[in-house]
Legacy VTK file of the C-alpha trace (Angstrom):
# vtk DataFile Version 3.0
C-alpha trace
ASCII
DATASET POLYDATA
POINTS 192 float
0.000 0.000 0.000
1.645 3.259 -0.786
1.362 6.205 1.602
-0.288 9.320 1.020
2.724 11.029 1.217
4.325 9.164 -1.635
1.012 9.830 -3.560
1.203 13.126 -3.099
4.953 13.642 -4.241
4.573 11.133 -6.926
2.073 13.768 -8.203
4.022 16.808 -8.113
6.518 14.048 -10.093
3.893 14.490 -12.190
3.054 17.834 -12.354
6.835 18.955 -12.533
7.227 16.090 -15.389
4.213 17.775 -17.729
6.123 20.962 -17.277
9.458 19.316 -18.211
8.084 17.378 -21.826
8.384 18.819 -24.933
4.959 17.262 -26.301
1.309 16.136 -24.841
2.640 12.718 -26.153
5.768 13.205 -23.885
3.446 14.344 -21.034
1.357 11.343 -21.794
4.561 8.915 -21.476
5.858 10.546 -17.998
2.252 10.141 -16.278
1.821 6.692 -17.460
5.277 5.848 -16.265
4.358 7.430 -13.091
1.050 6.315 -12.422
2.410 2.363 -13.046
4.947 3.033 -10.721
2.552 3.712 -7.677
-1.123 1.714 -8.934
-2.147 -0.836 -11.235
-2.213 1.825 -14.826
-1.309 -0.217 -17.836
-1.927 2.311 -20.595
-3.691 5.756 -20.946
-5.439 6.709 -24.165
-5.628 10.311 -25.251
-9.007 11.337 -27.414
-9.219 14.748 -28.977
-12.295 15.897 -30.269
-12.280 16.539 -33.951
-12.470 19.610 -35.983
-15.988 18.984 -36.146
-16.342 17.466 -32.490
-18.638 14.149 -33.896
-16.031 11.756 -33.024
-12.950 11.591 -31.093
-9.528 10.555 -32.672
-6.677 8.808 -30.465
-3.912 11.707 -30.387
-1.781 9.311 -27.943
-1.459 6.195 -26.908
0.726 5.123 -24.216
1.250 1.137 -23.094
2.908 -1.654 -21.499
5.663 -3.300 -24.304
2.907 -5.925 -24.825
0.146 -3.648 -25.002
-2.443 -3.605 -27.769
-1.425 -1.848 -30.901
-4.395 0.819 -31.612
-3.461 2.662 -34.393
-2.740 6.397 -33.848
-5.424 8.229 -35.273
-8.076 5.468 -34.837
-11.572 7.353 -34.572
-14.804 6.792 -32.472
-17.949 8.186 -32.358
-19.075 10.234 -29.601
-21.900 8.118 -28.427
-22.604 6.001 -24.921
-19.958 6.507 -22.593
-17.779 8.639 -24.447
-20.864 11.227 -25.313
-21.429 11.043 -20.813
-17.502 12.189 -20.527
-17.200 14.321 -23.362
-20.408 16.427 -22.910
-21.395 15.966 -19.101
-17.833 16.032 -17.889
-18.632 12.847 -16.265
-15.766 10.279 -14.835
-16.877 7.151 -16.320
-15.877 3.233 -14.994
-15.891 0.564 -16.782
-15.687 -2.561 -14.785
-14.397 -4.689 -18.525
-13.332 -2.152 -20.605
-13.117 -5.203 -23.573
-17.318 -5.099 -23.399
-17.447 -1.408 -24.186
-14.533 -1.392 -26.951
-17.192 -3.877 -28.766
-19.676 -0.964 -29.159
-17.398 0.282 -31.326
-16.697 -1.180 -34.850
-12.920 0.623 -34.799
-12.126 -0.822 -31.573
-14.034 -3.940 -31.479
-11.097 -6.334 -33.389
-8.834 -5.346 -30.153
-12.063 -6.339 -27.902
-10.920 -9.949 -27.474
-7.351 -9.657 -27.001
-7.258 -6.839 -24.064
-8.359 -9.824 -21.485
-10.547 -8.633 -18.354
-9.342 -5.004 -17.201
-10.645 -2.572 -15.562
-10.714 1.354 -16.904
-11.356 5.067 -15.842
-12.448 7.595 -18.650
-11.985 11.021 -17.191
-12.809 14.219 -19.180
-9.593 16.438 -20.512
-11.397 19.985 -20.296
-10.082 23.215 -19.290
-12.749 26.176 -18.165
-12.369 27.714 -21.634
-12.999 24.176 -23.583
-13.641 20.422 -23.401
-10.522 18.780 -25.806
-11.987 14.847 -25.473
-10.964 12.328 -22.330
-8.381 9.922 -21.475
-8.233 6.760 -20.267
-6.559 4.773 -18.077
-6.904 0.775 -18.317
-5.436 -1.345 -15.308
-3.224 -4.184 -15.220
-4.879 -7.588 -16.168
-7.623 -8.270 -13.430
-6.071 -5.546 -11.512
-8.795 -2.749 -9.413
-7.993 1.157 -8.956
-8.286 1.938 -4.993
-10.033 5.502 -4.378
-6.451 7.152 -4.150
-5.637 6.137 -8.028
-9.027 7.545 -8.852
-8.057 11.021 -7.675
-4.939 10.779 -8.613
-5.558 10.346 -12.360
-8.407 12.562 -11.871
-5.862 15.641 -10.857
-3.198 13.973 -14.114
-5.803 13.904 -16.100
-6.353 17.884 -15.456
-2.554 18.683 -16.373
-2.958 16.820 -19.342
-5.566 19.184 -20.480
-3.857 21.843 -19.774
-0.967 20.358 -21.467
-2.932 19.952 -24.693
-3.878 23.559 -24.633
-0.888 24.695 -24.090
0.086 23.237 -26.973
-2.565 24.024 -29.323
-2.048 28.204 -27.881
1.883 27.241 -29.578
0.618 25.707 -32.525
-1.585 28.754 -33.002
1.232 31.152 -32.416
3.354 29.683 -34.621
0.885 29.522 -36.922
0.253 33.456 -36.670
4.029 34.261 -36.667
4.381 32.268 -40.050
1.655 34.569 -41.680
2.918 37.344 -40.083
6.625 36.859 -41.714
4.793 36.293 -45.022
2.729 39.123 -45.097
5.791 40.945 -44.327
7.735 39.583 -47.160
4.419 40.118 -49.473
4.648 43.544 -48.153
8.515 43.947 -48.843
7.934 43.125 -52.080
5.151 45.020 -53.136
7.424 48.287 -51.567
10.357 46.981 -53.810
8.211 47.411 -56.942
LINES 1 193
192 0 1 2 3 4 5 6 7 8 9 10 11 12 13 14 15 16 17 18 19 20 21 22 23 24 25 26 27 28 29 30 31 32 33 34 35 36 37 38 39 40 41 42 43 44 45 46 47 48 49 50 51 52 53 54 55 56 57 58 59 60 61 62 63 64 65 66 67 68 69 70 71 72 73 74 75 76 77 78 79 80 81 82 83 84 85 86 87 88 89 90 91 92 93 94 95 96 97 98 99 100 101 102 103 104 105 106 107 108 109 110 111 112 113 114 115 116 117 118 119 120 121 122 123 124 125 126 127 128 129 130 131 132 133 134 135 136 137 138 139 140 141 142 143 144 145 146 147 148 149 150 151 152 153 154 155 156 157 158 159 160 161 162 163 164 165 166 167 168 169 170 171 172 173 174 175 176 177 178 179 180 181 182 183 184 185 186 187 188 189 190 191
């Protein structure tokens, strides 16, 4: 049994590890790697809404060496469970995560080879936007105690805030390229 104290510094581990990575797929990585250090976490799943926000697209996908190979990029509709976490912000368990991946066709050929596990969907949502969920599947017949709960509960917070972090640099960069070609457009037109 680990120690509240040791949960509580292996989550500003945590914290000062999403500050550290270069990536939300880093950041993924490090909590994982924490979280299976301390409680029974086998992989955690990243879903981003899509542009249109009708489905939800794995962004990340962090696992055990033998874990399941979902594709990057694999997409699901935003319906059952998912629709609970996505739009209610709801934390969502799923006593054999295996029965629910059946529900849906892109997930369902992986169904029968994940074995009986355990998961926790939690939303990723900041107060300006909801971003999709993440989940966290246990260990083969392993069980979350209340203290994992919260703990990937608070990770997956900094995760959202990870992913908009990153989304506020993409969209910088973004600007900062048009600005540097407007600027050269402009250059040009002065030359002439």
């Amino acid at each position: 049994m680990v120690s509240a104290a040791d949960r509580y510094r292996t989550l500003l581990d945590a914290a000062s590890a999403v500050a550290d990575q270069p990536s939300v797929k880093a950041v993924l990585h490090s909590l994982r790697g924490v979280l299976s250090n301390i409680s029974c976490v086998y992989s955690a799943g990243l879903y981003l809404l899509t542009e249109d926000r009708t489905a939800l697209k794995l962004f990340a996908y962090d696992r055990e060496a033998d874990g399941l190979p979902v594709p990057i990029g694999t997409e699901v509709a935003i319906t059952g469970v998912a629709a609970r976490v996505v739009e209610k912000h709801e934390t969502i368990y799923l006593p054999d995560v295996a029965q629910e991946m059946l529900k849906f066709p892109q997930l369902a050929p992986f169904a029968s080879r994940i074995g009986f596990r355990r998961c926790y969907l939690f939303p990723v949502a900041t107060s300006r936007k909801q971003y999709g969920l993440i989940a966290f599947t246990s260990v083969p017949g392993g069980e979350f105690s209340p203290e994992d709960v919260e703990l990937m509960g608070a990770l997956a917070s900094h995760v959202a805030v990870a992913v908009e972090s990153a989304l506020s640099t993409d969209a910088a960069n973004l600007y900062q390229q048009q600005l540097v070609a407007e600027r050269d457009r402009l250059s040009l037109l002065l030359e002439i």
